[in-house]
DRENMARBA-101551 format. One record per residue (C-alpha): residue in one letter; x, y, z. Coordinates in steps of 0.2 Angstrom, whole numbers, plus 5000, padded with zeros to 4 digits. Each point is the difference from the previous one (the first is absolute). Example, Ala and Ser with C-alpha at 12.3 -4.5 7.8 and 13.67 -1.06 7.14 Angstrom:
2
A506249785039S500650174997
//
This chain:
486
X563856045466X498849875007X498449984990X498850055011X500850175000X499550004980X498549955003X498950114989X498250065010X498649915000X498750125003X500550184998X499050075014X500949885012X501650044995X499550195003X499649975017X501149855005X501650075008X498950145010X498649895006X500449855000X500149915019X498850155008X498649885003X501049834999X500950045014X498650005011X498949894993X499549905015X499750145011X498950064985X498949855001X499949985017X499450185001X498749944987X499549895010X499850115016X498750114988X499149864995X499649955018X499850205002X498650014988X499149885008X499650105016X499950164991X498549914986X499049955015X500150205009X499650084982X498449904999X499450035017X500350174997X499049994983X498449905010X500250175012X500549895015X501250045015X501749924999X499949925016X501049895010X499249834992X500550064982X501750075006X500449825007X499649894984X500850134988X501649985011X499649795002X499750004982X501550114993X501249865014X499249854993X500550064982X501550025000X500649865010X498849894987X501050104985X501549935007X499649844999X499350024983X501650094993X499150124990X501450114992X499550154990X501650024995X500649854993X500649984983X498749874991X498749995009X498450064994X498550115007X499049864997X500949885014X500250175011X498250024998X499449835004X501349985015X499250175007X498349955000X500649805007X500750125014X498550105001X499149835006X501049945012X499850195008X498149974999X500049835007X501250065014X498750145002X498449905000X500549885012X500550135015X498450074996X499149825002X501049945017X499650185007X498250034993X500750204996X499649964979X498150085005X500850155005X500550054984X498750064987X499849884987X500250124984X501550085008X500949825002X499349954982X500750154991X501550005008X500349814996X499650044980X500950175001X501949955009X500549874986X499550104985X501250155007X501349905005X499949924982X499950184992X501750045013X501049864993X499550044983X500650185000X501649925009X500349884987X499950104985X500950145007X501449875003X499849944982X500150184996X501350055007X501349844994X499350014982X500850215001X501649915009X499950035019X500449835011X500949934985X500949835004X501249934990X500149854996X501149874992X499349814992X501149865000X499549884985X499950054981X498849874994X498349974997X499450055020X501250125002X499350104984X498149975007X500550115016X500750124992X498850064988X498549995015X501150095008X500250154984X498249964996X499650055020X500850185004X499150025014X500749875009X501850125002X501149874995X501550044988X500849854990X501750044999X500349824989X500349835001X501749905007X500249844993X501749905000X499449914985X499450134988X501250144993X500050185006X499050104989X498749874996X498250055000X498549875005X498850154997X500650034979X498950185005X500750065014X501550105006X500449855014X501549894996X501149865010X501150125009X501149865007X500349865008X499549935019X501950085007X499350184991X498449975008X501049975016X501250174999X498450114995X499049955014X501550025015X500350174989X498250065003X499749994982X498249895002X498650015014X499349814997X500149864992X499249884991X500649814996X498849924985X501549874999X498949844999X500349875015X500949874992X501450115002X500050015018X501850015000X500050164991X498750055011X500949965016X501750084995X499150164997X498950005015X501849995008X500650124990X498850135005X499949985019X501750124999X498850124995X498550115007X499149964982X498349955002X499849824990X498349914993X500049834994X498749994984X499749844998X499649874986X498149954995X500649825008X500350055018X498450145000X499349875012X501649975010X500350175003X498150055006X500350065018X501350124994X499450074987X499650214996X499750064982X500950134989X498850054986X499149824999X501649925005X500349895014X501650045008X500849935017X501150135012X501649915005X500950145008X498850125011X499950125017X498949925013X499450175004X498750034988X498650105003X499449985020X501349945005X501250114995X499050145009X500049885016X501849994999X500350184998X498950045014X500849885011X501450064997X499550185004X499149965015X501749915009X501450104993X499150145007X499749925018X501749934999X501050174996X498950075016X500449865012X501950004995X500350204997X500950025016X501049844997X500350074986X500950155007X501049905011X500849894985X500350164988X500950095017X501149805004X500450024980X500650195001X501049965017X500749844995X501050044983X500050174987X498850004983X498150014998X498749915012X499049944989X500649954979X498949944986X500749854990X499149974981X499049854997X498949914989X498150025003X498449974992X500349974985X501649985000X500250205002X501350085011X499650065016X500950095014X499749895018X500650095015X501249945015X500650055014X502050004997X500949825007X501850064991X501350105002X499650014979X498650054988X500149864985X499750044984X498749904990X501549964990X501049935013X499049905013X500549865010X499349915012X500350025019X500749865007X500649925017X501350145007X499950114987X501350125005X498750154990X498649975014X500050115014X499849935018X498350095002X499649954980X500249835006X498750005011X498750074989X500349864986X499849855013X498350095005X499550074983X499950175007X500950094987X498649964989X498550105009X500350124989X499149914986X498550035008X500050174991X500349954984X498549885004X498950155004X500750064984X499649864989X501549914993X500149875015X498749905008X500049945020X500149814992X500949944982X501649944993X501450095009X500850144987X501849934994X501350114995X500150064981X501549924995X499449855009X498549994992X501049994983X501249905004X498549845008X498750034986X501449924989X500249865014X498249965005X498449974988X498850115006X500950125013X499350154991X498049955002X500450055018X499950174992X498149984996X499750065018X500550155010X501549955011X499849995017X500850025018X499649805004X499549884993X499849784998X501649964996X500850145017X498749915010X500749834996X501850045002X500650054984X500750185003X501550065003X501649964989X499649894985X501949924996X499349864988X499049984989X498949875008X499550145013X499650134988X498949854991X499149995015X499850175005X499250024981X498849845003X499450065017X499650174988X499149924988X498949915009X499550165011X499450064983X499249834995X498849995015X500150175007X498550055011X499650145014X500149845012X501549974994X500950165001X499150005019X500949835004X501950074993X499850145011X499649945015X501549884999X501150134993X499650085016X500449825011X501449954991X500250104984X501250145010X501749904998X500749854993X501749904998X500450074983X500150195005X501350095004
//
């Protein structure tokens, strides 16, 4: 039995509620805030009618359009401020200050409309005064309520996240115990992996948490699902260690930290968060945090929903060519890897005159005697795969990501290819960079499937809405057939 199984509890109350709560809120953490964020912009409009309702005037037009201006201006202010109720480690102080920093810009927004279009007289002047004193103090009291009911609820072991610290020295033991010391923060120290300590040994002489194992356990437990996050306090003379374990981990959907030394605090300064006091650097992350995890979504929605519209009676014609030209279902799910390396089921129109297992895929190639006449026509145009525009109404696809690889395949190139299974940090989708550039289709070396990941990566790396806008658009020019598909 691995040790982190006999791992005795660290808080009895969170042991309680562990295995029932734990990943109700996680889960949606960035939806969360960014409907936190929506209410903060909210509050703004509704202060401003709540006080002119208290001075006994009518909510006219005039007050209607700076509540609404005002409530726009904050939340797209918020965003570029980042302010994150949610986080782990920051404090209501900072949330405070960033709230009120907001606030400002609003107002100076505000004042100068009301300067260029002499309308400020318009507005009494204790109605405009009381509401500029009033909105920051509730939105302070907001936040507060939200925070502590956060710290709250993770000190009684809801949105619990496990977590795993690589390093049993000096830093390594620091962390921990601001971590213990810090309930509400939701974190779980599982223990320390260290290929230079013993198992069983304790940096913290008081406490239940020991050196599990080496870097390799480290490795197994998080591709076993056995740790949410990370956290490296390795010092940086041993970048070597480092850089084998950051390769290590991108075959994983583990979130990793790097905490560094006091000697590259300075280094290290533009990606820097805090966990309890410490500063910590995100390696591996989604880019759809917050915002833009909402845009995405919505984009998502808007297109799959028009698309699936425009192409339903195209979509009739296919299923009856399908049912005329060879016996078995029109349309066949196959299992692949998703976000977060989770299975999902994507649906196609059926090319074969089989239905693979996940078990038993191989690739289609030229004159496969398994694809129908009718079946070859839809893989050259990549019509077998409108389907998928269901399961991005559903939610495990996206219109534009890393194209969904067969189970087995997946296995079989994360052992091949460092990083293949970051890919797996976003949704998959129905195109994407690496289709637009050419790499689809079979991938019978290597080399191509290197390129195919490479092209995914730096999707990930520099996605933006622009972006997604540029793939389809020559997705729709060029994106429907290519020399590799069969």
């Amino acid at each position: 039995m691995d040790g982190i199984e006999k791992l005795p509890a660290l808080n009895n109350t969170a042991e309680c509620n562990f295995s029932s709560f734990r990943g109700i809120l996680r889960g949606h953490r960035y939806d969360i805030a960014t409907l936190f964020q929506v209410i903060d912009a909210v509050l703004t409009g509704v202060v401003l009618w709540v006080v002119v309702w208290l001075y006994g005037e009518a909510m006219e037009y005039r007050y209607t359009a700076t509540a609404l201006l005002s409530a726009g201006l904050f939340f797209v202010f918020g965003q570029f401020m980042d302010i994150h109720p949610a986080r782990r480690g920051s404090s209501i102080f900072r949330v405070s200050l960033q709230l009120c920093m907001v606030w400002m810009g609003v107002l100076l927004i505000l004042m100068l409309i009301g300067y260029t279009t002499n309308i400020s007289e318009d507005y009494p002047r204790d109605i405009i005064l009381t509401w500029i004193a009033a909105a920051p103090v509730i939105l302070i009291i907001w936040r507060g309520f939200v925070y502590y009911a956060m710290c709250a609820l993770r000190k009684r072991g809801f949105n619990i996240c496990k977590v795993a610290i690589v390093g049993a020295h000096d830093l390594g033991a620091e962390l921990s115990r601001s971590i213990l010391d810090s309930e509400w923060l939701g974190l779980l120290p599982v223990g320390f992996y260290d290929d230079r300590k013993l198992a069983g040994n304790r940096p913290l002489a008081t406490e239940p948490i020991q050196v599990i194992g080496d870097l390799g356990v480290l490795v197994r437990h998080a591709r076993e699902g056995k740790i949410d996050a990370i956290y490296i306090t390795l010092p940086m003379r041993a970048e070597n260690r480092i850089k084998f374990l950051v390769d290590q981990l991108s075959d994983t959907t583990v979130s990793v930290h790097l905490v560094p030394d006091f000697f590259v605090y300075n280094l290290l300064n533009a990606g820097l968060s805090n966990i309890g006091g410490f500063p910590v650097v995100s390696i591996h992350e989604t880019p759809f945090n917050g915002i833009d995890g909402w845009i995405k979504r919505l984009e998502d929605i808007i297109l799959a929903g028009l698309m699936l519209t425009v192409i339903s009676i195209p979509m009739a014609l296919i299923a009856a060519g399908v049912k005329l030209s060879s016996p078995g279902p029109v349309i066949y799910k196959q299992y692949r890897h998703g976000l977060r390396g989770n299975k999902i089921g994507v649906w196609k129109f059926r090319t074969m005159t089989v239905c693979e297992s996940e078990r038993e895929v191989k690739q289609a190639r030229r004159s496969d005697a398994r694809i129908t006449a009718f079946g070859a026509f839809l893989r050259r145009t990549s019509l077998d795969e409108l389907p998928q525009f269901i399961n991005v109404l559903q939610g495990s696809m996206s219109i534009v990501g890393p194209r969904p690889h067969a189970v087995i395949h997946n296995e079989e190139y994360r052992k091949l290819i460092n990083g293949y299974m970051l890919r797996h940090k976003v949704k998959p989708g129905i195109t994407g960079l690496a289709q637009i550039n050419g790499w689809r289709g079979e991938t019978d070396t290597l080399d191509k499937m290197e390129k195919r990941i490479e092209h995914d990566l730096a999707y990930i790396n520099n996605w933006s809405f622009l972006l997604d806008v540029k793939i389809i658009l020559l997705t729709l020019i060029r994106g429907f057939s290519g020399k590799n598909v069969y």
